[in-house]
TIMAR-858665 format. One line per 10 residues: number of its first residue (from 1); for each residue x, y, z of C-alpha. Coordinates in nm, 3 decimals. Example, Ala and Ser with C-alpha at 12.3 -4.5 7.8 and 13.67 -1.06 7.14 Angstrom:
REM TIMAR-858665
1	1.230,-0.450,0.780 ~ 1.367,-0.106,0.714
END
This chain:
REM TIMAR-858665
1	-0.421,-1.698,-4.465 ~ -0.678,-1.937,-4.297 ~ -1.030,-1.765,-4.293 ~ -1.214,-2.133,-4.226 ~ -1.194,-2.068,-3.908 ~ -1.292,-1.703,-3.871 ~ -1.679,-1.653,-3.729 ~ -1.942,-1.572,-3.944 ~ -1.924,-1.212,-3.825 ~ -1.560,-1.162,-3.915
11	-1.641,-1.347,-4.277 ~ -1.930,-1.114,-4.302 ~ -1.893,-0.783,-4.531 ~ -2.072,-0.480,-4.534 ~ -2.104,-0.291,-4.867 ~ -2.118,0.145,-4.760 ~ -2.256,0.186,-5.092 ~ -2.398,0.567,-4.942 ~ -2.340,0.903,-5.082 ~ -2.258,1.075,-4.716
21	-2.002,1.009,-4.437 ~ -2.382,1.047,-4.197 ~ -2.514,0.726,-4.377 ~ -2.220,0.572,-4.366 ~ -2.167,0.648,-3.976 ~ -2.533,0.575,-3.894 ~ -2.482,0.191,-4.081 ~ -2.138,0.134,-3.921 ~ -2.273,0.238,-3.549 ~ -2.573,0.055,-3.592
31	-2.454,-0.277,-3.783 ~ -2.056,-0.286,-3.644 ~ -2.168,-0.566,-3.379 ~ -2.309,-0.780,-3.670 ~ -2.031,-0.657,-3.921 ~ -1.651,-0.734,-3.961 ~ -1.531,-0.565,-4.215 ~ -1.694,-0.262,-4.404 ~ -1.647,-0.234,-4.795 ~ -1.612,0.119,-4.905
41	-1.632,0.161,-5.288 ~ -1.609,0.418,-5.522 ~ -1.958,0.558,-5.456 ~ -1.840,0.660,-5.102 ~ -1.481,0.737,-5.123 ~ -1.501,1.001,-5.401 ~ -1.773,1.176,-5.174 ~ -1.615,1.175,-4.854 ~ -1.255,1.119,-4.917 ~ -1.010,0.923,-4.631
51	-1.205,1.031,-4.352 ~ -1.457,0.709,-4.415 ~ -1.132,0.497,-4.318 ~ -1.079,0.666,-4.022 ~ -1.447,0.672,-3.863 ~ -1.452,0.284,-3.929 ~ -1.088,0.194,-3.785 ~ -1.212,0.421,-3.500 ~ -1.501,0.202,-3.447 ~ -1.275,-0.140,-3.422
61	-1.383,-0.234,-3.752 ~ -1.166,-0.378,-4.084 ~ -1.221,-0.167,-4.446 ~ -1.230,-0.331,-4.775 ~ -1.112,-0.110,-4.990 ~ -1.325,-0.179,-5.298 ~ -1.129,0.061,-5.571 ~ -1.034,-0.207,-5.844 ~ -0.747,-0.027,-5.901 ~ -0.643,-0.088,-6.316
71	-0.390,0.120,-6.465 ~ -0.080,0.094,-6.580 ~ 0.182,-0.093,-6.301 ~ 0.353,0.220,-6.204 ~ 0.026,0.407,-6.119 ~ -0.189,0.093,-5.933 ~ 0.129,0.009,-5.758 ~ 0.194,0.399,-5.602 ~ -0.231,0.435,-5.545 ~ -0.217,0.122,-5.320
81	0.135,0.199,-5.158 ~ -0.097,0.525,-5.082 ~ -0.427,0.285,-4.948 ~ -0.130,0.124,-4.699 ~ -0.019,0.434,-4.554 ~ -0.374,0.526,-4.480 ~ -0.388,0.223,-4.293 ~ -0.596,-0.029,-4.546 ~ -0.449,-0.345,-4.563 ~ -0.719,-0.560,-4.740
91	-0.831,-0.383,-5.075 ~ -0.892,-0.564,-5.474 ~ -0.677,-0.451,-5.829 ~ -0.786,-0.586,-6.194 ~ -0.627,-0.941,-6.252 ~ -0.681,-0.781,-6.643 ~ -0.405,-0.530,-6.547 ~ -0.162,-0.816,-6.601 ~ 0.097,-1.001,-6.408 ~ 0.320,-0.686,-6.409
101	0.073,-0.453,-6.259 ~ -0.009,-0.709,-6.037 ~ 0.322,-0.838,-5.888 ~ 0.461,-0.424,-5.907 ~ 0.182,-0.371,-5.679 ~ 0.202,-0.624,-5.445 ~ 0.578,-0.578,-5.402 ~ 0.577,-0.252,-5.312 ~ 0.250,-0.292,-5.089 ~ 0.447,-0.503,-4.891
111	0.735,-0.315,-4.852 ~ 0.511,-0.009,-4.763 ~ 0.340,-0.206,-4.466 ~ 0.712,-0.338,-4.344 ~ 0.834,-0.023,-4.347 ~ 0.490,0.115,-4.153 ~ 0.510,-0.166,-3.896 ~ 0.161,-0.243,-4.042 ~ 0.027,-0.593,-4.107 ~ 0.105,-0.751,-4.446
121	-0.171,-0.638,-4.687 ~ -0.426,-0.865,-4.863 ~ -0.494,-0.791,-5.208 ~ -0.775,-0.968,-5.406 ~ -0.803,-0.960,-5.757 ~ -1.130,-0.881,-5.939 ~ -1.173,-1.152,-6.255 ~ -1.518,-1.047,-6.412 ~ -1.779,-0.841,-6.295 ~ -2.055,-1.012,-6.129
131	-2.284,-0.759,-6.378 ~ -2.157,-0.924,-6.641 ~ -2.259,-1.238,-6.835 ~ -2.132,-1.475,-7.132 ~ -2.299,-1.195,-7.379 ~ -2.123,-0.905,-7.284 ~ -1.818,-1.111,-7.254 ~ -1.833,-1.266,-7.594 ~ -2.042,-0.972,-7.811 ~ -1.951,-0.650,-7.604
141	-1.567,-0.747,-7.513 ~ -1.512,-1.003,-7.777 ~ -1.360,-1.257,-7.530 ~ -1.440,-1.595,-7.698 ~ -1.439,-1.806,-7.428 ~ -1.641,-1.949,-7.161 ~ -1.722,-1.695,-6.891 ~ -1.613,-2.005,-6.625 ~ -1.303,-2.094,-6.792 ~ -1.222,-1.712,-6.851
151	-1.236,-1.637,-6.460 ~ -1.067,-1.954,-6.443 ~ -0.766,-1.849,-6.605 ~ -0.820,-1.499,-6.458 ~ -0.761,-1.642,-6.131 ~ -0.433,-1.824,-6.124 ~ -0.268,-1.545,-6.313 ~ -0.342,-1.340,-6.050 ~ -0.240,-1.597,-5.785 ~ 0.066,-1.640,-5.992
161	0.172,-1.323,-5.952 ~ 0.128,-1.314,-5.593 ~ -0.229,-1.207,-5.470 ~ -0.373,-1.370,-5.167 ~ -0.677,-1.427,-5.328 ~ -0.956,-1.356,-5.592 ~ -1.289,-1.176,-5.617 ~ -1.563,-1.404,-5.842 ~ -1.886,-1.588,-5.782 ~ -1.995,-1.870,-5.599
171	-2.008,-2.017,-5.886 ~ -1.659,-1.982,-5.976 ~ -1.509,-2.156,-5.708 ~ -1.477,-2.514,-5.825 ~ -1.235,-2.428,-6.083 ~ -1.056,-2.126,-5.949 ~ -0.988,-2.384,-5.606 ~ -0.831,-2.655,-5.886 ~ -0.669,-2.375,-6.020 ~ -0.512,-2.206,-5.731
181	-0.577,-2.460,-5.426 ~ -0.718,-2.428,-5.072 ~ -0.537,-2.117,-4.905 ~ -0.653,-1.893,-5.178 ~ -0.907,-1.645,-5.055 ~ -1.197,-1.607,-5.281 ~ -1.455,-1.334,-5.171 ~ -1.811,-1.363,-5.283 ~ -2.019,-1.046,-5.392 ~ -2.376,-1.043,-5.499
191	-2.499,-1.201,-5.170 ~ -2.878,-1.233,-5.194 ~ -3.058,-1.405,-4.929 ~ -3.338,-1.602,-5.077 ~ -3.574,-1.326,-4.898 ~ -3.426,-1.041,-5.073 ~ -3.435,-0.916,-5.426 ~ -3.188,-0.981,-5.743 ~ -3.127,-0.585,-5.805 ~ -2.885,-0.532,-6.096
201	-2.658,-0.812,-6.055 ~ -2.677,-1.138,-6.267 ~ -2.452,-1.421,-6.135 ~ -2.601,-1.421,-5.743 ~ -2.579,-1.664,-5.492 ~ -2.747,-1.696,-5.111 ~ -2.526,-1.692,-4.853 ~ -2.551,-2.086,-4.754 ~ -2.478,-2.135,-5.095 ~ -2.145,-1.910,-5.077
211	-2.046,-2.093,-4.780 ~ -2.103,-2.471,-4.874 ~ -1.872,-2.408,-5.206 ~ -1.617,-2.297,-4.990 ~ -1.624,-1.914,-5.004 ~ -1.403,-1.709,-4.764 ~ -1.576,-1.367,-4.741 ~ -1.919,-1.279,-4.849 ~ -2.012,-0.906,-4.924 ~ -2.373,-0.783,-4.884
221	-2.525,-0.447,-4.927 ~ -2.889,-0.377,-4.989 ~ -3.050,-0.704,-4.830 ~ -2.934,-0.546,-4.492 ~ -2.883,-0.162,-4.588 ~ -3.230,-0.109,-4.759 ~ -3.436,-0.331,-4.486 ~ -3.671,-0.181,-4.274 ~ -3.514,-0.380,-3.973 ~ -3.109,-0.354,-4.067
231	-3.040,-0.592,-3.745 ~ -3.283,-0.818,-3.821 ~ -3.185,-0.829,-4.160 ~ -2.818,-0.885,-4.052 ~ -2.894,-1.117,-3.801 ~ -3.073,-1.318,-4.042 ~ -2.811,-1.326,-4.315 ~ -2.544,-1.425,-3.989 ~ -2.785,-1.708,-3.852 ~ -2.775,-1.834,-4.246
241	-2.368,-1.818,-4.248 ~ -2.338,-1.956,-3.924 ~ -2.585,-2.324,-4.057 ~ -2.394,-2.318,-4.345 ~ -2.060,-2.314,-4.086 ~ -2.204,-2.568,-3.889 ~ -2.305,-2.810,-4.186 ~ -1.983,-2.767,-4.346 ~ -1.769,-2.847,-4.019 ~ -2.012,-3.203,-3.965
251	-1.992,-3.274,-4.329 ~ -1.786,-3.624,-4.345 ~ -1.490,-3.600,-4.565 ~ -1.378,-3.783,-4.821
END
């Protein structure tokens, strides 16, 4: 899947990290002509249920389904089989599930959307938590390696096993594109415009930045959900995208 040529709207994601299906309708009216695709997490989904999937496909808009489904293969495989039929086609499992759970559930995805008529789902893995850091990784998980070469590894497992792409930070992307090449999609979260603040997340990265080390998709929720202006505050993070667009396509190539 080529996303280098997608606009900086349709590369742009929306975290609904809300509590009500009014919040989430009031940020998806307001923001959907600034927005291409609209992440619904946990947060929302266990409070509202399906019906958030419908009111955004109703509004012309694409859902990330951010569930980071990890179980064993049976379950993750039938839960996103389930995602499919409720018309989600772009949603994120564990790459720490394994290369069973991984390749179970993308099979059977696909046959689910085939047998729909529905497009051919993307699935991104999830490698480490952007919350986390080498500490918790070594002392908390007792992982001894380096965080980097970790997600590294993390990464072409999961493109081994057939996922269209990975979920890690910017700073992840030199070697997960040696590892797993070009086409790979790699979606950024923790987007923080230099004007915003860090919140709770550690490994964070402006949205020029995302774009200039060659990042597909960029999620971002409070610097435009908490701003007094949302617009602005989207129009700003969309004007920094599309620079970082333009920069990249004049860059001379080696």
């Amino acid at each position: 899947m080529n996303t280098k040529n997608k606009s900086a709207r349709d590369r742009l994601i929306l975290a609904l990290d809300v509590n009500t299906m009014e919040e989430a309708r009031e940020l998806v009216t307001e923001l959907k002509d600034y927005v291409g695709v609209f992440k619904v997490g946990l947060q929302l989904f266990t409070s509202v249920g399906p019906d958030i999937i419908k009111m955004i496909q109703d509004e012309g808009r694409e859902i990330f389904f951010d569930g980071k489904f990890h179980d064993i293969p049976n379950t993750v495989a039938k839960a996103s089989a389930n995602l499919i039929k409720h018309g989600v086609t772009f949603f994120n499992i564990h790459t720490t599930g394994g290369s069973k759970m991984i390749s179970t559930t993308v099979k059977l995805a696909k046959e689910t959307a085939k047998s729909l008529g529905l497009p051919k789902p993307t699935i991104l893995g999830v490698t480490v938590l952007t919350s986390f850091g080498q500490r918790t990784l070594t002392e908390e998980l007792l992982i001894n390696q380096n965080i980097d070469d970790y997600v590294g590894k993390l990464a072409k497992l999961g493109r081994d096993s057939g996922l269209d792409g990975i979920i890690a930070s910017a700073t992840d992307i030199p070697k997960i594109r040696k590892e797993c090449g070009e086409d790979f999609i790699i979606l950024c979260p923790a987007i923080r415009p230099t004007w915003s603040v860090v919140n709770d997340q550690i490994r964070v990265v402006t949205p020029s930045d995302a774009i200039k080390s060659g990042v597909d998709y960029l999620v971002v929720g409070r610097p435009i959900t908490s701003a007094k202006d949302r617009v602005s505050a989207a129009k700003l993070v969309l004007d920094e995208v599309e620079e970082a667009i333009e920069e990249m396509a004049c860059a001379p190539t080696e």
